[in-house]
C-alpha positions in Angstrom: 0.0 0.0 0.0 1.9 3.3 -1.1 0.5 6.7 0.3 -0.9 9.6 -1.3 2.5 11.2 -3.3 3.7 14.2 -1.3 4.2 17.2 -3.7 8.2 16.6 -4.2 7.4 12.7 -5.3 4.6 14.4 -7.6 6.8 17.2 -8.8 9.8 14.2 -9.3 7.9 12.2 -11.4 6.0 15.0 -13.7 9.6 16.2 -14.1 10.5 13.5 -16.1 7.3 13.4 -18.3 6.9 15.1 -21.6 4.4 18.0 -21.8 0.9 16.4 -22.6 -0.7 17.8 -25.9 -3.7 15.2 -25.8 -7.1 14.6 -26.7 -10.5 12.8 -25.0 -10.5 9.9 -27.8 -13.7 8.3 -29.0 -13.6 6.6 -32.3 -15.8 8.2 -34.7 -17.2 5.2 -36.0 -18.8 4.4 -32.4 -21.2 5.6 -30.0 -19.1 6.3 -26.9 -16.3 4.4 -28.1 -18.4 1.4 -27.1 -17.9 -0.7 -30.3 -14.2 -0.6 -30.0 -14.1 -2.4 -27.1 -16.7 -5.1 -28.2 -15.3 -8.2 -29.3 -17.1 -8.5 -32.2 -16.5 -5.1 -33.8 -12.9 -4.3 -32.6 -11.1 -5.3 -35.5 -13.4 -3.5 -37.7 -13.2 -0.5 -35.8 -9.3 -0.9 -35.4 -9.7 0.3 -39.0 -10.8 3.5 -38.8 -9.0 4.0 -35.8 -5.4 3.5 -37.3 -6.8 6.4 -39.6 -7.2 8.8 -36.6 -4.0 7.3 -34.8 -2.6 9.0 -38.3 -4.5 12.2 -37.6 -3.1 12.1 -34.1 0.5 12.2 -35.3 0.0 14.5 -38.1 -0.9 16.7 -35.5 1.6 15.5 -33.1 -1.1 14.6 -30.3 1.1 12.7 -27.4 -1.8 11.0 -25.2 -5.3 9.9 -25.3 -7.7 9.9 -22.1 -10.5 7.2 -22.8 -13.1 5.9 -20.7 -13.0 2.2 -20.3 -16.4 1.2 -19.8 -17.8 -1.5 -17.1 -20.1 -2.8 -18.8 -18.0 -4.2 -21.8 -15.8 -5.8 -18.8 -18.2 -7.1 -16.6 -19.0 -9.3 -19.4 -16.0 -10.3 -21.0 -13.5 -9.8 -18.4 -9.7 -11.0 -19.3 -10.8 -10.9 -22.7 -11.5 -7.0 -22.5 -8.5 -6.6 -21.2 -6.2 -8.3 -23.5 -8.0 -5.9 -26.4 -7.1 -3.0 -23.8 -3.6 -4.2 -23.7 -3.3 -4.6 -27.6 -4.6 -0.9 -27.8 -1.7 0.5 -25.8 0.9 -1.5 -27.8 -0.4 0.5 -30.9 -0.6 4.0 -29.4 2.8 3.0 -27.7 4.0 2.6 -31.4 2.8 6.0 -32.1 4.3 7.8 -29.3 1.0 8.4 -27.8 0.3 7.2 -24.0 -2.9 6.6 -22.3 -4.9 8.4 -19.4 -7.7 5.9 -18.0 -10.7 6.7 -16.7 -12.3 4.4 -14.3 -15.4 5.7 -13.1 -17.9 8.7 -13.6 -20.1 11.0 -12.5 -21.5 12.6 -15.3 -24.6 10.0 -16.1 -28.3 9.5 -16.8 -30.8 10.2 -14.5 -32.9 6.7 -14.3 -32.6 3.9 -12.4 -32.8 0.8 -14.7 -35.2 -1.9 -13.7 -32.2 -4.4 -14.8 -29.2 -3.4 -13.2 -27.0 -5.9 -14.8 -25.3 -4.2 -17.6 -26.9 -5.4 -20.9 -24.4 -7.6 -23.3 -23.7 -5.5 -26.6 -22.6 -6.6 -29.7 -22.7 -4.7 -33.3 -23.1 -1.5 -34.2 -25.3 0.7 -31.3 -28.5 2.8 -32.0 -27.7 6.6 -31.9 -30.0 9.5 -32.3 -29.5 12.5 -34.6 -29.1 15.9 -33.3 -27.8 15.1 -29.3 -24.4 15.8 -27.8 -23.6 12.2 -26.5 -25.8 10.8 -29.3 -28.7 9.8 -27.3 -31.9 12.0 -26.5 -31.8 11.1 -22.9 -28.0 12.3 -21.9 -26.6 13.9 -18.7 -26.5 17.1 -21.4 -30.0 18.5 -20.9 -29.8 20.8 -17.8 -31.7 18.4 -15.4 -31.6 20.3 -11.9 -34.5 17.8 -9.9 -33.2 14.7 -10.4 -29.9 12.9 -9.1 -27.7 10.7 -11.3 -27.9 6.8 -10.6 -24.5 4.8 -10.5 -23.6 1.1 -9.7 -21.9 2.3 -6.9 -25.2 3.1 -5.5 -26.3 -0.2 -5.2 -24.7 -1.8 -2.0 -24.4 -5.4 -3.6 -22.8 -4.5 -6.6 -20.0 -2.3 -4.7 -17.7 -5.4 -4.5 -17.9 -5.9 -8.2 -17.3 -2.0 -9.2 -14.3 -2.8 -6.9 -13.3 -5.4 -9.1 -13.3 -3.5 -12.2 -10.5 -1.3 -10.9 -8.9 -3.7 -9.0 -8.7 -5.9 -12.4 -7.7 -2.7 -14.4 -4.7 -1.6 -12.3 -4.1 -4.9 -11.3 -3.4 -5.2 -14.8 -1.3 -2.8 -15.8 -0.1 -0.9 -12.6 3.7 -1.0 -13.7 2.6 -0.5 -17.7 4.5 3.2 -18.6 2.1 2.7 -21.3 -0.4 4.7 -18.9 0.2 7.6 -18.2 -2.2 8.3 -15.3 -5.6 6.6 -13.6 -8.2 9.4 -13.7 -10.5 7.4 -11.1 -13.8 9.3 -11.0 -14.5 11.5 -13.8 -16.1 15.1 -13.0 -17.3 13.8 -9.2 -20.9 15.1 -7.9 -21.7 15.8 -11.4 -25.8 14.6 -13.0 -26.7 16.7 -9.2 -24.9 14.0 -7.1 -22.8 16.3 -4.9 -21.3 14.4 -2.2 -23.1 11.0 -3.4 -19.5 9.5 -4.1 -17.5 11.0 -1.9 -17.5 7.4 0.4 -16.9 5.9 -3.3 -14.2 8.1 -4.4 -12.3 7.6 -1.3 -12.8 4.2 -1.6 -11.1 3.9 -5.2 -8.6 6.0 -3.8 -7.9 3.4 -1.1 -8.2 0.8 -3.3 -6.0 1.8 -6.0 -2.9 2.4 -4.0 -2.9 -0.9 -2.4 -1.9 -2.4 -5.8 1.0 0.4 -5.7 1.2 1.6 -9.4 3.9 3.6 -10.8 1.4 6.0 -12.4 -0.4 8.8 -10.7 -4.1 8.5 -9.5 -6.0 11.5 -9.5 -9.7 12.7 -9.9 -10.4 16.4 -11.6 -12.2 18.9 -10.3 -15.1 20.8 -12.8 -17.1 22.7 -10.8 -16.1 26.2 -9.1 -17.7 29.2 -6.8 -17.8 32.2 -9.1 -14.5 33.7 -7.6 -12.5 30.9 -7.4 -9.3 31.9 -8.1 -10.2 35.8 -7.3 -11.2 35.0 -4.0 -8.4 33.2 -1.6 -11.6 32.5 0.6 -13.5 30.7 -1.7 -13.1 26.5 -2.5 -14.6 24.0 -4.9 -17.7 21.7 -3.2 -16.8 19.1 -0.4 -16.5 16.6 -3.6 -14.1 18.8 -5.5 -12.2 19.2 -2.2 -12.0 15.4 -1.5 -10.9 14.7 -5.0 -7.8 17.6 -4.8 -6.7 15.7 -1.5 -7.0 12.3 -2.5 -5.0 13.5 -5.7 -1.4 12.7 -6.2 -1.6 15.4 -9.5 -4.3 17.9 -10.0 -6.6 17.8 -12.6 -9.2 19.5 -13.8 -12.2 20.5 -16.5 -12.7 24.3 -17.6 -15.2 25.5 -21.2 -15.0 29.0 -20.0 -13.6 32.6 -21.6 -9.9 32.8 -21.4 -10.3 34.7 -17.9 -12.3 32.5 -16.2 -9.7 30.0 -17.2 -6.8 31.6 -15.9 -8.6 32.2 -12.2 -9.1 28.8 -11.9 -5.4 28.2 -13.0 -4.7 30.8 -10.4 -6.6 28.6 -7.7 -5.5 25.6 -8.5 -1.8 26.9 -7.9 -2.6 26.7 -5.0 -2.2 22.8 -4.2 1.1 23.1 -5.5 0.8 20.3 -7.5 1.5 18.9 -11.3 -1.6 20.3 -13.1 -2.9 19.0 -16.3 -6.2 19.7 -17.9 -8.4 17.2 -19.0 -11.2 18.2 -20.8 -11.2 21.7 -22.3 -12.5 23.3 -25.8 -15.9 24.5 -26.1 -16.0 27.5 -28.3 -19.3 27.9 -28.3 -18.9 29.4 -24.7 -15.4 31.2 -26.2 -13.2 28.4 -24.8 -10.8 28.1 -28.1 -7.0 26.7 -28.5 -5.9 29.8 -29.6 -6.6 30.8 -26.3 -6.2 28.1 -24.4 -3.1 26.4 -25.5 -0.8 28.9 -25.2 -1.7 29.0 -21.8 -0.9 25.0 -20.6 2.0 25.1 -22.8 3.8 28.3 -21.0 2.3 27.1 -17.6 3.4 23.7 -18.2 0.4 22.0 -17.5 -1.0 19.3 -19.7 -3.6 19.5 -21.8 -6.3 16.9 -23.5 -8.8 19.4 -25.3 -12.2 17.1 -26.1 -12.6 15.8 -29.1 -10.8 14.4 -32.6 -13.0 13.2 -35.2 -16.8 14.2 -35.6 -18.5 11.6 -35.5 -21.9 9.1 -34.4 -21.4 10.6 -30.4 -21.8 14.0 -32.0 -19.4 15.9 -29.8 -19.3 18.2 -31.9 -22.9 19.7 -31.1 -23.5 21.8 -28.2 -24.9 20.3 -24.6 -28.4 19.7 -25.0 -29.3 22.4 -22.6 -27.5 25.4 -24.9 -30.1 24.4 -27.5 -32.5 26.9 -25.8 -29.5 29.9 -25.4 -30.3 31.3 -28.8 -28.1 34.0 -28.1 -24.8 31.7 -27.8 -23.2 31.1 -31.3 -24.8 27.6 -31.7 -23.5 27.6 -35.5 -19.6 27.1 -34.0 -18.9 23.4 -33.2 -18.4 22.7 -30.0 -15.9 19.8 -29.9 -13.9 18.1 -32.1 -10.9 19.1 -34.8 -11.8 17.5 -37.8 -14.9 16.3 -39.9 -16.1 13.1 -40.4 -13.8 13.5 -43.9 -10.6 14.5 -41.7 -10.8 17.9 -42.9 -9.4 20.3 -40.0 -13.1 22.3 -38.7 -10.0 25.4 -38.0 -6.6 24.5 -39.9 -5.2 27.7 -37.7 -5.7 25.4 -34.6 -4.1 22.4 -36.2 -1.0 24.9 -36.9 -0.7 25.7 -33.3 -1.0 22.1 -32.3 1.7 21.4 -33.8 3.9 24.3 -32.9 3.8 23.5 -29.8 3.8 19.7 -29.7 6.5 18.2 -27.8 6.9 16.0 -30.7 7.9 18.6 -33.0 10.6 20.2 -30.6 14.2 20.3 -32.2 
């Protein structure tokens, strides 16, 4: 059982990283990157995905963050992991790591009458016109009802154990990872402090298989002076995820300023900081911006989104639908079409400006 990293071990080991330029990673040829992990259409969308690994390097892209879903496991167990493992070998080949999410708190809002996760195979229904692809996403603006998780079932807690104990158990010592984000955006979906036994529970459970990677959970959610105000802190959630943390991580789709106070803020854990999900420019959040910023700072970066494609990231939330006065005619995600034509070539020249991999 290894301990939380104290800042010099955290500083020591980010030290001898490359700067992250990254992106969130789904497939465009799947909804939520589900089919890739499928047995049955892996191969078939390995295809399409040694295209965007091309993409990737064109742009000199250096790490992914994906989310490796339960439900595919649960089913298929060592099997899914093997395909995991054969995933990193081709990245590794690329020169592009891996940050793993685990868990999440950004879900739907319904309890299902079967809570065993249903067996999927082939290509998965989508609908037209959603962020996420479905009609009923965590997207919409829901403020009544609470997200529902497997973790909020108490005899299916052991098993949600398993799935990370499996994971890391797996590949705790693999450099092919370059970090385990264990809850993504906690108290998100109006959970709060929900999973904050959970959370520290994954913690816990995580460092008793002592990986060499760091473990961390990002904060997204921030009082309106945060980083203005020295007084003012992230939710008890937020808080509980910066402690647990050995690096700090975190989510921001604001303006350029709101950005940089919550940079400011976050300084103050004294930590490794990398982003991990940024780029929304329908709220002004661009790479222009944005980029310049981590890179100077020194704190990774995985903007959200490649290829458009059947998730649709590349529409706004759900819930800016009705914000007529945003500019809803800007993408909100993604850097290329469904073609692989750059949405802004200007971004895909600063990309690679400023990737590590281009650096004489």
């Amino acid at each position: 059982m290894r301990n939380r990293w104290t800042k010099e071990e955290a500083w020591a080991w980010y030290e001898k990283q490359t700067w992250v330029l990254g992106v969130n990673y789904v497939p465009s040829i799947t909804l939520g990157s589900r089919e890739l992990w499928q047995e049955d259409t892996y191969e078939e969308v390995m295809v399409s995905v040694r295209r965007e690994f091309d993409l990737m390097e064109d742009v000199g892209i250096n790490s992914v963050r994906m989310h490796l879903p339960f439900g595919v496991w649960y089913h298929d167990r060592e099997k899914f992991l093997d395909r995991v493992d054969d995933f990193l070998t081709e990245l590794s080949a690329r020169g592009i790591s891996m940050m793993v999410i685990i868990y999440n708190d950004c879900v739907g809002f319904d309890r299902p009458a079967d809570l065993v996760p249903p067996k999927t195979s082939g290509w998965q229904p989508y609908d037209i016109g959603h962020h996420g692809g479905h009609k009923a996403n965590p997207f919409v603006g829901e403020k009544l009802r609470k997200g529902w998780i497997h973790w909020d079932e108490p005899e299916w807690r052991p098993v949600m154990e398993e799935f990370l104990l499996a994971l890391i158990g797996r590949f705790a010592k693999d450099e092919r990872i370059y970090a385990w984000d264990l809850w993504n955006e906690p108290g998100n979906s109006n959970r709060h402090g929900m999973s904050i036994p959970y959370l520290k529970r994954c913690f816990e459970l995580a460092r008793s298989l002592d990986p060499i990677q760091p473990l961390t959970a990002g904060v997204w959610k921030y009082p309106e002076n945060f980083g203005v105000d020295p007084d003012e802190d992230v939710e008890e959630i937020g808080r509980v995820a910066l402690d647990e943390s050995d690096i700090v991580t975190f989510h921001q789709y604001s303006n350029i300023t709101r950005v940089k106070n919550v940079v400011n803020g976050l300084k103050r854990e004294g930590r490794p900081m990398l982003n991990t999900e940024w780029l929304n420019r329908i709220l002004d959040n661009f790479v222009a911006d944005n980029l310049p910023l981590y890179h100077e700072e020194g704190i990774g970066s995985y903007s959200w989104g490649l290829v458009a494609g059947k998730t649709q990231h590349f529409l706004p939330w759900d819930e800016l639908w009705n914000k007529r006065d945003l500019p809803l005619n800007r993408w909100q995600h993604d850097l290329f079409d469904t073609f692989h034509t750059p949405y802004d070539p200007e971004e895909l020249a600063l990309m690679r400006k400023l990737s590590p991999k281009n650096q004489k």
